[in-house]
C-alpha positions as CSV (number, residue, x, y, z in Angstrom):
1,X,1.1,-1.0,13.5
2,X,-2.4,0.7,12.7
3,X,-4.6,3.0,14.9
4,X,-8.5,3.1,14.4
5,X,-9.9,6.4,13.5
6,X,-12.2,6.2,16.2
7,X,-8.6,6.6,18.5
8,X,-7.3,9.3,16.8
9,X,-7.0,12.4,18.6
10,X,-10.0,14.6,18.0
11,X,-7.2,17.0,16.5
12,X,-5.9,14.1,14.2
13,X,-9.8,13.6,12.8
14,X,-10.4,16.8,11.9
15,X,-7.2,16.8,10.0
16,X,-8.0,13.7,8.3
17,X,-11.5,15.5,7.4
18,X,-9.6,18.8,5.6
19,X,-6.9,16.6,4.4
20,X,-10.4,14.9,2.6
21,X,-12.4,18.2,2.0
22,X,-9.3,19.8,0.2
23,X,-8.1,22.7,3.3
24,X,-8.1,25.2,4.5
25,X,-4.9,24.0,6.5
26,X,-3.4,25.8,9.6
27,X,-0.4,25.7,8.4
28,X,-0.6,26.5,4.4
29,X,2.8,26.8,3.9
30,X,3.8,23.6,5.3
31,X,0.8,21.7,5.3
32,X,0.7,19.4,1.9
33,X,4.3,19.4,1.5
34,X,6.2,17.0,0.1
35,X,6.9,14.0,2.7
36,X,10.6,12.6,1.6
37,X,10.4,9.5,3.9
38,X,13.5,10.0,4.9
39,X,13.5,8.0,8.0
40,X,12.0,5.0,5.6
41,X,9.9,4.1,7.9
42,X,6.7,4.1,5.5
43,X,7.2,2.3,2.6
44,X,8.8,2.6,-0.3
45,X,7.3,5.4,-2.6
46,X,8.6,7.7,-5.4
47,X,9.6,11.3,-4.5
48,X,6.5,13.0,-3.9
49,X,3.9,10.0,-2.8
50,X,3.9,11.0,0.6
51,X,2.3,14.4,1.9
52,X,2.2,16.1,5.5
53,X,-0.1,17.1,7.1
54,X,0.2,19.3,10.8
55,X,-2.2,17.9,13.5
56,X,-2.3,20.9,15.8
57,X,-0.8,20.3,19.3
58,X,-3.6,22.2,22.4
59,X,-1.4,24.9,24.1
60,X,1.1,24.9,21.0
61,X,1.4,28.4,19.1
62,X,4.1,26.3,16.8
63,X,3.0,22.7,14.6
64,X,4.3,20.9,17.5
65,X,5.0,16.9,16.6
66,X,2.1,15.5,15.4
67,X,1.7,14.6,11.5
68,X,-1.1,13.2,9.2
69,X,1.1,11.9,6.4
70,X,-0.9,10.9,3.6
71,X,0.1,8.9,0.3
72,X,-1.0,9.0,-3.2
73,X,0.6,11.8,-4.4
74,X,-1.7,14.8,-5.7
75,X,-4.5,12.3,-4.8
76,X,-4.4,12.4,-0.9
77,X,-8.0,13.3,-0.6
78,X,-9.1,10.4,-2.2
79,X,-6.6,8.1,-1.1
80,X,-6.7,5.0,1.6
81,X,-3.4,5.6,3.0
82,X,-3.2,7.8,5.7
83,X,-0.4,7.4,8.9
84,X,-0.1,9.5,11.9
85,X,2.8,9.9,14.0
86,X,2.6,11.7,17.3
87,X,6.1,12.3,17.4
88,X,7.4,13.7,14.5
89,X,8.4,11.1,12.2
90,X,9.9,8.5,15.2
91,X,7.1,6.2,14.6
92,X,4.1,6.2,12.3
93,X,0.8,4.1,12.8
94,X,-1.9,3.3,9.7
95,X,-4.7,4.6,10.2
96,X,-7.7,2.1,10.0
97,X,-10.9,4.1,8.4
């Protein structure tokens, strides 16, 4: 499944634009983390492909449950492959740029 960028959550673009821009993040110590996949619902990757990303949540002090997760490695701000869940890691939609 894919979402446009356009329907993203204002949140979720402005995530996408740091994500691109290199930070700051909200969340520095979590934010460009190592994403393990473990749900395996992206694909396939080696250890260390996939990065997260906190889309903040309006009225949340915490990170909430939305996620940019981004692949290529170091690479994400360059990369083409970007997913965003909305609630935390149950389901994951490409995002089309």
């Amino acid at each position: 499944a894919a979402i446009a960028l356009a329907d993203l959550p204002a949140e979720a673009r402005q995530t996408l634009a740091l994500i691109r821009r290199g930070g700051p993040f909200p969340f520095p110590h979590k934010d460009g983390s190592i994403f393990g996949n473990f749900e395996r619902r992206l694909p396939q990757a080696p250890r260390g492909y996939y990065r997260e990303y906190t889309v903040p949540t309006p009225g949340f002090a915490d990170r909430g449950a939305r996620r940019i997760v981004a692949g290529g490695g170091d690479n994400v701000s360059t990369s083409d492959e970007y997913y965003y869940t909305g609630d935390h890691y149950r389901t994951f939609l490409r995002i089309r740029q």
